[in-house]
C-alpha positions as CSV (number, residue, x, y, z in Angstrom):
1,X,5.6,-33.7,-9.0
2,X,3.6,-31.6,-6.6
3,X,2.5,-28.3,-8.0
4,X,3.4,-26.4,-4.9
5,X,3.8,-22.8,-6.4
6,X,3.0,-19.8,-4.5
7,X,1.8,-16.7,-6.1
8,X,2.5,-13.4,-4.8
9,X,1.5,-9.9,-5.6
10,X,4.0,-7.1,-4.5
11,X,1.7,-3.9,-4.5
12,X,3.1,-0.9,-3.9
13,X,1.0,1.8,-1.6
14,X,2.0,4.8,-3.2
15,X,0.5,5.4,-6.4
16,X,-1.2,2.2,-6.8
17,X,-3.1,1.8,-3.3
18,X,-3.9,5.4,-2.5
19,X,-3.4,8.5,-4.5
20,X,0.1,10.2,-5.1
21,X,0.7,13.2,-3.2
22,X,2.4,16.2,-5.0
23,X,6.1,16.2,-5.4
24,X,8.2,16.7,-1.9
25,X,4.7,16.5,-0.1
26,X,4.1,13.3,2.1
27,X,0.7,11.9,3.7
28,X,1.3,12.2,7.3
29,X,-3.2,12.1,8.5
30,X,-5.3,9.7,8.0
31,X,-7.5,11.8,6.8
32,X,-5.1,12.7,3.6
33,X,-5.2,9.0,2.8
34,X,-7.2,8.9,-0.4
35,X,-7.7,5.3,-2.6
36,X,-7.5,5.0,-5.7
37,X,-10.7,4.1,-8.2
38,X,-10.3,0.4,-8.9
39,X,-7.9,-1.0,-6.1
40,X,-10.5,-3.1,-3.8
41,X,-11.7,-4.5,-7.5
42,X,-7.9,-5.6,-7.7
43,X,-7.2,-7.2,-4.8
44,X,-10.7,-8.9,-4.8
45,X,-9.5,-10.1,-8.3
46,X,-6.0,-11.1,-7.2
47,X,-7.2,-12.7,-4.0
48,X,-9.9,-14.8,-5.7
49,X,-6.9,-16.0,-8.3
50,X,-5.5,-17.1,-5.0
51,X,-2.9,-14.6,-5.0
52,X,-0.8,-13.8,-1.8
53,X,-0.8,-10.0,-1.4
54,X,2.2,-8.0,-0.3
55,X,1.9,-4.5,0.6
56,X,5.5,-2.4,-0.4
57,X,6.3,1.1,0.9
58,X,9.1,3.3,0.5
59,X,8.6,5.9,3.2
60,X,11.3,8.2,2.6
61,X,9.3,10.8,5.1
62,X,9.9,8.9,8.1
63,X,13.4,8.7,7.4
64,X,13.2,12.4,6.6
65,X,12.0,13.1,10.3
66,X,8.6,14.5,8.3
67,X,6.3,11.4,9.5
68,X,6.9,9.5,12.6
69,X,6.1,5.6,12.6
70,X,3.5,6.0,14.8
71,X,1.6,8.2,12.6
72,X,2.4,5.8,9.6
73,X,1.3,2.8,11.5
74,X,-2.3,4.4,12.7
75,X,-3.3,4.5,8.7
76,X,-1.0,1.3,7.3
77,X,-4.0,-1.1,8.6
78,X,-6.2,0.3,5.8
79,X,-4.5,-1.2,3.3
């Protein structure tokens, strides 16, 4: 029996990737993007245990009108 098993990390961006913003506030620069101390160690570690990595996002601020999908795309390629 082939051992075809793929393993996959579902990382969430808020809290985990970049730093939480206060309560009812929302990242909408680039510039208010901030990582968090250890992350790139993390995936470094999960990719080199041949993990697939998966990036999860709730953005409740582009729903809210607060953050426009352009804006969130032009800062969701540094993660």
């Amino acid at each position: 029996m082939l051992n075809n098993k793929i393993k996959i990390a579902f990382i969430d961006r808020n809290i985990v990737i970049n730093k939480n913003s206060k309560p009812h506030e929302y990242i909408t620069k680039l510039n208010d993007f901030k990582f968090n101390k250890g992350i790139f160690e993390l995936l470094v570690m999960l990719i080199q245990k041949r993990y697939k990595i998966t990036i999860i996002t709730n953005k409740r601020g582009i729903a809210r009108g607060i953050l426009t999908g352009k804006n969130f795309k032009l800062y969701m390629p540094l993660c």
